[in-house]
C-alpha positions as CSV (number, residue, x, y, z in Angstrom):
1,X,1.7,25.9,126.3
2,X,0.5,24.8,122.9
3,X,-3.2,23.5,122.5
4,X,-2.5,20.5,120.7
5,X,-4.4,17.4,121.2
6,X,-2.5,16.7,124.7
7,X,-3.6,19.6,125.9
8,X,-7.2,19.5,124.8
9,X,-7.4,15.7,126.7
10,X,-5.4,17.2,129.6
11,X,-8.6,19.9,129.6
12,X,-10.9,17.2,129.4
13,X,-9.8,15.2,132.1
14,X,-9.8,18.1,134.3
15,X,-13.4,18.6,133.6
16,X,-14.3,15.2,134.3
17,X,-12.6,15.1,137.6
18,X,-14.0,19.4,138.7
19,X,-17.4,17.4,137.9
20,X,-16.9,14.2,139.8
21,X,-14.7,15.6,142.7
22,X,-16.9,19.0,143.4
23,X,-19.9,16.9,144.4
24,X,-18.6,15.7,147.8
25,X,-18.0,20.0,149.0
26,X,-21.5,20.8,147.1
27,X,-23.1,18.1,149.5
28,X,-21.0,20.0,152.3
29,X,-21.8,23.4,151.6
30,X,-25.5,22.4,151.4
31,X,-26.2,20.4,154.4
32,X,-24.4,23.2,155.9
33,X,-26.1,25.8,154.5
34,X,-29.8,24.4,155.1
35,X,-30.5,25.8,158.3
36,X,-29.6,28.9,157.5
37,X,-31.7,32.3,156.9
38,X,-33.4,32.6,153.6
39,X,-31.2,35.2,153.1
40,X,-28.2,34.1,153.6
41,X,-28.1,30.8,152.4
42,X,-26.4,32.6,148.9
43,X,-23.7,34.1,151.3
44,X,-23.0,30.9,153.2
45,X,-22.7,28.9,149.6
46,X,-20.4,31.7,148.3
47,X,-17.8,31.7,151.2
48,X,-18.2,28.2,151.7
49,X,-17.2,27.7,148.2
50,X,-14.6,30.1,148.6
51,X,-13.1,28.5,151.4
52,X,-12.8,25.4,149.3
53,X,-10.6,26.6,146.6
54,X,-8.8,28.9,148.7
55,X,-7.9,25.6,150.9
56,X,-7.0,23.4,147.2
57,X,-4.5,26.5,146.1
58,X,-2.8,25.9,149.8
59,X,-2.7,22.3,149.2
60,X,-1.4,22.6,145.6
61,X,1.9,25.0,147.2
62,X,2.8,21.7,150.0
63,X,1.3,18.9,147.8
64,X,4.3,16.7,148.5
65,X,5.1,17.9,151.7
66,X,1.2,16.9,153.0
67,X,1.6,13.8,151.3
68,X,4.6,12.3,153.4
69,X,2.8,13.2,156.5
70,X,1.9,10.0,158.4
71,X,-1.1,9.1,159.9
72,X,-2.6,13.0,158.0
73,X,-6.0,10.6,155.8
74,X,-6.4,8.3,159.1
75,X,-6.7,12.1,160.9
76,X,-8.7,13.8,158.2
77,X,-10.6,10.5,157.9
78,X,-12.1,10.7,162.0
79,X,-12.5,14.4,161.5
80,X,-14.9,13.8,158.6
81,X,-16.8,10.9,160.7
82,X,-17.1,13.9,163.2
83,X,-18.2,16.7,160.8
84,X,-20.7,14.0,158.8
85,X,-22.1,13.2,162.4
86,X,-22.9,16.7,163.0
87,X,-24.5,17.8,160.0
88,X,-27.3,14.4,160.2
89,X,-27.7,15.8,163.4
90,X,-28.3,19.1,163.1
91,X,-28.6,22.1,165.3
92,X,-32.5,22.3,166.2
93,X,-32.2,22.3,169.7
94,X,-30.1,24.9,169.7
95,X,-31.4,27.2,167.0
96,X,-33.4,29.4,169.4
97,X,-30.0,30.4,171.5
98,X,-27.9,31.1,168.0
99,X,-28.1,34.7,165.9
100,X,-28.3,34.2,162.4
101,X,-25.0,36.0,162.1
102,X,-23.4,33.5,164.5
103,X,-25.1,30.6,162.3
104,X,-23.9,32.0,159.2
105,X,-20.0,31.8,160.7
106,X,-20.4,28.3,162.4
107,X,-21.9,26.9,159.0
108,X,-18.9,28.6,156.7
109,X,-16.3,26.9,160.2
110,X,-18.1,23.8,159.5
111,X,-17.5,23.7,155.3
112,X,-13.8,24.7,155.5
113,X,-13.2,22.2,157.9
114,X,-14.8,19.4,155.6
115,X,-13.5,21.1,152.7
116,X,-9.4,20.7,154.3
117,X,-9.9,17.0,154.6
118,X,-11.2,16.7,151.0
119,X,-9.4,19.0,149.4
120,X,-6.5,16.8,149.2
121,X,-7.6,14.1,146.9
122,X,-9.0,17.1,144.7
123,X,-5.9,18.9,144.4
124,X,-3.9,15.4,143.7
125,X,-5.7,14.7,141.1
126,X,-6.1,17.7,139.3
127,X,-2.3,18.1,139.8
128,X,-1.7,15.0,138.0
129,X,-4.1,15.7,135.0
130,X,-2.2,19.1,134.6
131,X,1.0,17.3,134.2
132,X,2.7,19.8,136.0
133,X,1.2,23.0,133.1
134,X,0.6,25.4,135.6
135,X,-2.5,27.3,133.4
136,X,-3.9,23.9,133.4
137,X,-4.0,23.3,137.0
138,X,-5.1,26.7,137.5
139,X,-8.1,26.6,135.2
140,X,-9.1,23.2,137.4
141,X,-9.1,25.3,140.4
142,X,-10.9,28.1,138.8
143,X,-13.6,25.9,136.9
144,X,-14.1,23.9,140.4
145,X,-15.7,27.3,141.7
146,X,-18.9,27.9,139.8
147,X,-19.2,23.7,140.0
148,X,-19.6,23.8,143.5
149,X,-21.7,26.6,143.9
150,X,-24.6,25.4,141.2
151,X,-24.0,21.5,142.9
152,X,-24.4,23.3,146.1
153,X,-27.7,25.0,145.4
154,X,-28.6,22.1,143.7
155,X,-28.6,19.7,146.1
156,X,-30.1,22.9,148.4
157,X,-32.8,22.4,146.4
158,X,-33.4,18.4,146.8
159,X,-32.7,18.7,151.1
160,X,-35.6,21.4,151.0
161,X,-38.0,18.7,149.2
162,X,-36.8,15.9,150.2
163,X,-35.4,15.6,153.8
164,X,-33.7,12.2,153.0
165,X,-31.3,13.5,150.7
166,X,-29.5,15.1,154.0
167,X,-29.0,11.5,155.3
168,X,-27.7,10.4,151.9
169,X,-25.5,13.4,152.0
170,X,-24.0,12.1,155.8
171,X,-23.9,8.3,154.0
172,X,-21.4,10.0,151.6
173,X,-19.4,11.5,154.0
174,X,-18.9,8.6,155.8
175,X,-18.5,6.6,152.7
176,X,-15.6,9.1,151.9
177,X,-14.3,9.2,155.6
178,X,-14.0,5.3,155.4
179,X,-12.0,5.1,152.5
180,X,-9.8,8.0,153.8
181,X,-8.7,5.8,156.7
182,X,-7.9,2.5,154.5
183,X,-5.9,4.5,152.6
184,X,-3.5,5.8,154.8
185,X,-0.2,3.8,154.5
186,X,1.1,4.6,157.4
187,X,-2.0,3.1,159.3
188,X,-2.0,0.2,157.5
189,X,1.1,-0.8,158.3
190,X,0.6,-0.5,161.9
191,X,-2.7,-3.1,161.4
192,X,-0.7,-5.1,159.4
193,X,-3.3,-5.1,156.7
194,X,-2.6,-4.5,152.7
195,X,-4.8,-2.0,151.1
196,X,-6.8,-3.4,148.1
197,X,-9.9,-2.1,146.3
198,X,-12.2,-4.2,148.1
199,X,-10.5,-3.5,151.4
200,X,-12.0,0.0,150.0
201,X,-15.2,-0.6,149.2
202,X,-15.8,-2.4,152.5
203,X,-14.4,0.6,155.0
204,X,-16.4,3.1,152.5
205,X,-19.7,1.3,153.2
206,X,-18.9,0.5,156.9
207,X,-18.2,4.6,157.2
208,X,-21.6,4.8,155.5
209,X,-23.6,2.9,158.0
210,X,-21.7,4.2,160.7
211,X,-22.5,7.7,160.7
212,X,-26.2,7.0,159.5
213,X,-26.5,4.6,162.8
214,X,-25.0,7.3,165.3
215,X,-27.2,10.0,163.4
216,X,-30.2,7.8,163.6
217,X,-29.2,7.4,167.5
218,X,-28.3,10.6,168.1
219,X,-31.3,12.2,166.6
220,X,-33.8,9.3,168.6
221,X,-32.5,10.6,171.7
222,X,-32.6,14.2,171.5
223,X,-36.0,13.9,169.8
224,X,-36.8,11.6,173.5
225,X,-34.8,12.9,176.3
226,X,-34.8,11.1,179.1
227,X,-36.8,12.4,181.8
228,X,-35.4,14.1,185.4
């Protein structure tokens, strides 16, 4: 492969999309990662970012194989509604019953779960940048790594100040889980609808307010439980 000015855009869009695509499994990894121990916070970023390139170099063998699976973005889209739901939620109630090894395990569960549903768009994209130069698509994967581990401690770092930033962290899943469901073909056909970029936009911000109204709910009533 000859670095010629191709190849030097080819790098550059890669870049661009490692920095744009890494943020959604930093936010992950983080909201993840909050309740854990001091002490293994590092851990749980380091496997969980692990898990997440480990899961893209999968996806990259069966890219087009994964792709003609119907119904596979309406399915990753409700799993994501699911794991966005949990993470507002949080495990407070619980935290007393669970070691900090078994929390440490359940956090890295819950980040390679999120990570397998948006993996896919990461890979595709940095599949099609490479233009099928397999060093190019491998430094993608490899540059995505220390990416999502400083965006992971980073947005660590804004949770522990500021507690709002793990709702807007849930508002992004769902934003992302939304969009994941309009853009399932296979789906769409069924509703008889045509995808379009507003159709997008709409579903995205639906998802949004979706899992920010169950968390809000879900949080009111284990904050109040009803009484015996």
């Amino acid at each position: 492969m000859e670095f010629n000015s191709a190849t030097m855009l080819a790098i550059g869009q890669i870049i661009w999309i490692d920095l744009l695509l890494s943020g959604d499994n930093a936010v992950v990894i983080a909201l993840a990662c909050r309740s854990l121990p001091d002490h293994q916070r590092k851990i749980g970023i380091f496997l969980g970012a692990s898990a997440a390139v480990i899961l893209r170099i999968l996806f990259a063998l069966v890219i087009t194989q994964l792709l003609a699976i119907p119904f596979l973005q309406a399915l990753g889209g409700i799993l994501l509604f699911w794991i966005a739901i949990k993470l507002v939620v949080g495990e407070e109630g619980e935290e007393k019953n669970i070691k900090a090894s078994d929390k440490l395990w359940a956090a890295v569960w819950t980040i390679a779960m999120a990570d397998a549903v948006m993996s896919l768009d990461n890979v595709v994209a940095i599949s099609a940048a490479a233009d099928g130069h397999a060093e190019l698509f491998i430094f993608g994967l490899l540059l995505s790594v220390p990416l999502i581990i400083f965006g992971s401690t980073l947005v660590m770092g804004l949770i522990e100040r500021f507690p709002l930033f793990v709702w807007a962290g849930a508002a992004l899943l769902g934003w992302i889980a939304g969009e994941m469901l309009v853009r399932d073909v296979a789906l769409m056909k069924i509703i008889g609808v045509i995808p379009t970029h507003t159709l997008e936009y709409v579903a995205a911000a639906l998802g949004a307010a979706l899992v920010l109204t169950i968390g809000f709910l879900l949080k009111k009533r284990a904050s109040h439980p009803a009484s015996d």
